[in-house]
SEMAR-118677 format. One record per residue (C-alpha): residue number from 1; x, y, z. Coordinates in Angstrom, 1 decimal, decimal comma. Example, Ala and Ser with C-alpha at 12.3 -4.5 7.8 and 13.67 -1.06 7.14 Angstrom:
% residues 2
{n->1	x->12,3	y->-4,5	z->7,8};
{n->2	x->13,7	y->-1,1	z->7,1};
% end
This chain:
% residues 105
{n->1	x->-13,6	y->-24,7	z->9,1};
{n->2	x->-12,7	y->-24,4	z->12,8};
{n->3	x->-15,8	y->-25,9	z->15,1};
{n->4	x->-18,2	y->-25,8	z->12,5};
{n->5	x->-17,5	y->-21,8	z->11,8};
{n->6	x->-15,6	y->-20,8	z->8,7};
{n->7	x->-12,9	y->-18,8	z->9,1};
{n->8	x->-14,0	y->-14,9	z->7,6};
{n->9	x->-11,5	y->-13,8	z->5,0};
{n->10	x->-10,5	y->-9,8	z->5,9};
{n->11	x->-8,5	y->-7,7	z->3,7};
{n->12	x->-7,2	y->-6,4	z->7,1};
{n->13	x->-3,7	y->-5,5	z->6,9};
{n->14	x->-2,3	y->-7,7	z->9,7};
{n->15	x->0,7	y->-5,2	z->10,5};
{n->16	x->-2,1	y->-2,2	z->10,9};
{n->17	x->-4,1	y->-4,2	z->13,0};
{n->18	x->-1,6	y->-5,5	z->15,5};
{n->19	x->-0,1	y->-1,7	z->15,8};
{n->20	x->-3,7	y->0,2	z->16,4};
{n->21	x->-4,3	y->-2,9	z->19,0};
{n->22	x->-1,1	y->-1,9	z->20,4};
{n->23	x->-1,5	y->1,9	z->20,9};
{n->24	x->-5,1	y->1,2	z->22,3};
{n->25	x->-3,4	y->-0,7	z->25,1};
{n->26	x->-0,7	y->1,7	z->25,5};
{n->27	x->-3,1	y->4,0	z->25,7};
{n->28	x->-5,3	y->2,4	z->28,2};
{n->29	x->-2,0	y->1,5	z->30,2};
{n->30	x->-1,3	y->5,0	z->30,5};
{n->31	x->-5,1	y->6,0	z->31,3};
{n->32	x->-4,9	y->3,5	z->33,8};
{n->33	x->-2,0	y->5,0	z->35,8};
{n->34	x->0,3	y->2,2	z->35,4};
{n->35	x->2,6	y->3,8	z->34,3};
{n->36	x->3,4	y->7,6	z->34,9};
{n->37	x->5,3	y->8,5	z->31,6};
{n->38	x->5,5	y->7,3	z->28,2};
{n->39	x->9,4	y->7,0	z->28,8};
{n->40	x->8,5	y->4,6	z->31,9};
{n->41	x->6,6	y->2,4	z->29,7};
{n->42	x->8,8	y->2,5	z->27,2};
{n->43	x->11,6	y->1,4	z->29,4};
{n->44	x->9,7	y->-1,3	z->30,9};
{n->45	x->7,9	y->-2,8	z->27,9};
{n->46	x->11,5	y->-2,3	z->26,2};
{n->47	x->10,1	y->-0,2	z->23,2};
{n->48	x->12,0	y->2,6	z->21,6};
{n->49	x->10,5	y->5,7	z->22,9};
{n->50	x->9,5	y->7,5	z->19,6};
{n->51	x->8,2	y->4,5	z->18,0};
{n->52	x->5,7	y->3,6	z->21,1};
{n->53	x->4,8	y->7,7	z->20,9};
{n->54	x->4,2	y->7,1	z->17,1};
{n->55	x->2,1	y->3,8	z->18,4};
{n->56	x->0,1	y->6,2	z->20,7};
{n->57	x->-1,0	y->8,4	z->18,2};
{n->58	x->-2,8	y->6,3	z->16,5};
{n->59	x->-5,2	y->6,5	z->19,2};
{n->60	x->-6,0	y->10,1	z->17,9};
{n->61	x->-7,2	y->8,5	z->14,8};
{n->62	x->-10,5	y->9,3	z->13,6};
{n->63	x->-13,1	y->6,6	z->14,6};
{n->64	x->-14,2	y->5,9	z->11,0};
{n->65	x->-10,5	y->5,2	z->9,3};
{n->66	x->-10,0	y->2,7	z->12,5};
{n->67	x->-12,9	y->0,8	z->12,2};
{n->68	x->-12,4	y->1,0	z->8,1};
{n->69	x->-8,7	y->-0,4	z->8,5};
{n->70	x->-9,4	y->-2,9	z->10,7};
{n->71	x->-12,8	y->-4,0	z->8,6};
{n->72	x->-10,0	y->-4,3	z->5,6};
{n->73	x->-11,8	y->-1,6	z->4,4};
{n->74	x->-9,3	y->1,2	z->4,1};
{n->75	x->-8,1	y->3,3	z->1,4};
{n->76	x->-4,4	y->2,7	z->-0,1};
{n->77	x->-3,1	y->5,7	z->1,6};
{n->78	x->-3,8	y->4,7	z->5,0};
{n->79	x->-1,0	y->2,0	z->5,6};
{n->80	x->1,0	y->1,6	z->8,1};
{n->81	x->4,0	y->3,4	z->7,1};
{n->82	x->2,0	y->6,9	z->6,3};
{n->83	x->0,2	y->6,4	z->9,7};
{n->84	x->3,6	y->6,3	z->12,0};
{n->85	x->4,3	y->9,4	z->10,3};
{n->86	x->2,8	y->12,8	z->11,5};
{n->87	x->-0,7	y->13,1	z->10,9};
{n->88	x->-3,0	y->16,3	z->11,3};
{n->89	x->-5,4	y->16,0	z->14,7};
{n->90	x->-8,7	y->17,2	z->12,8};
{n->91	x->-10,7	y->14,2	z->11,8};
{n->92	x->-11,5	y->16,0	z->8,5};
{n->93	x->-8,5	y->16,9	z->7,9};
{n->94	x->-7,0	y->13,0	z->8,2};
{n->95	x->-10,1	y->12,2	z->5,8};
{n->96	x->-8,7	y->14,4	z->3,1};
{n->97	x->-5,1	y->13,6	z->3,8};
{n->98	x->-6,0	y->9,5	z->3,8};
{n->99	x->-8,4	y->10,3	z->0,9};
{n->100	x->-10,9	y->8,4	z->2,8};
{n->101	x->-14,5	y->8,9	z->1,6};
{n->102	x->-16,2	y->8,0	z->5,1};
{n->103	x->-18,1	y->5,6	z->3,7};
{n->104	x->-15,5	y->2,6	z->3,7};
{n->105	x->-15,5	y->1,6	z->0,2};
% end
């Protein structure tokens, strides 16, 4: 118990999380213009270029298998290994590929 608040046990896999919070800032870096390529940012935040394009993609994830994964509440399928590899655009189409049954159980 940290300052009289127990800590909240999460399912959350840790590796998931920190790489979806990494492609958000990537992404917000690049939105932000401070940096003009992804081979700039690369470069400077001394990344390999396909992996921090494979980090940015997970921004194109749909909103319910974030929020599910980083609730812990995410089927199997969507780990971290499946998500760095190409995955269709189409929301619906990443539900039926994750076998995610959009209601996060």
């Amino acid at each position: 118990m940290t300052n009289g608040v127990a800590p909240v046990a999460t399912r959350a896999d840790p590796a998931l999380v920190k790489a979806l919070a990494r492609g958000f800032r990537y992404q917000r870096l690049l939105d932000e213009g401070r940096y003009a390529s992804i081979s700039e940012m690369a470069e400077t935040e001394r990344i390999e270029r396909g992996y921090l394009g494979s980090l940015l993609r997970l921004t194109l994830l749909a909103p319910d298998l974030v929020t599910n994964a980083l609730d812990g509440r995410h089927m199997p399928s969507v780990a971290l290994a499946a998500l760095l590899e190409p995955f269709p655009l189409c929301w619906r189409s990443q539900g039926e590929l994750f076998g995610n049954d959009r209601t996060g159980k």
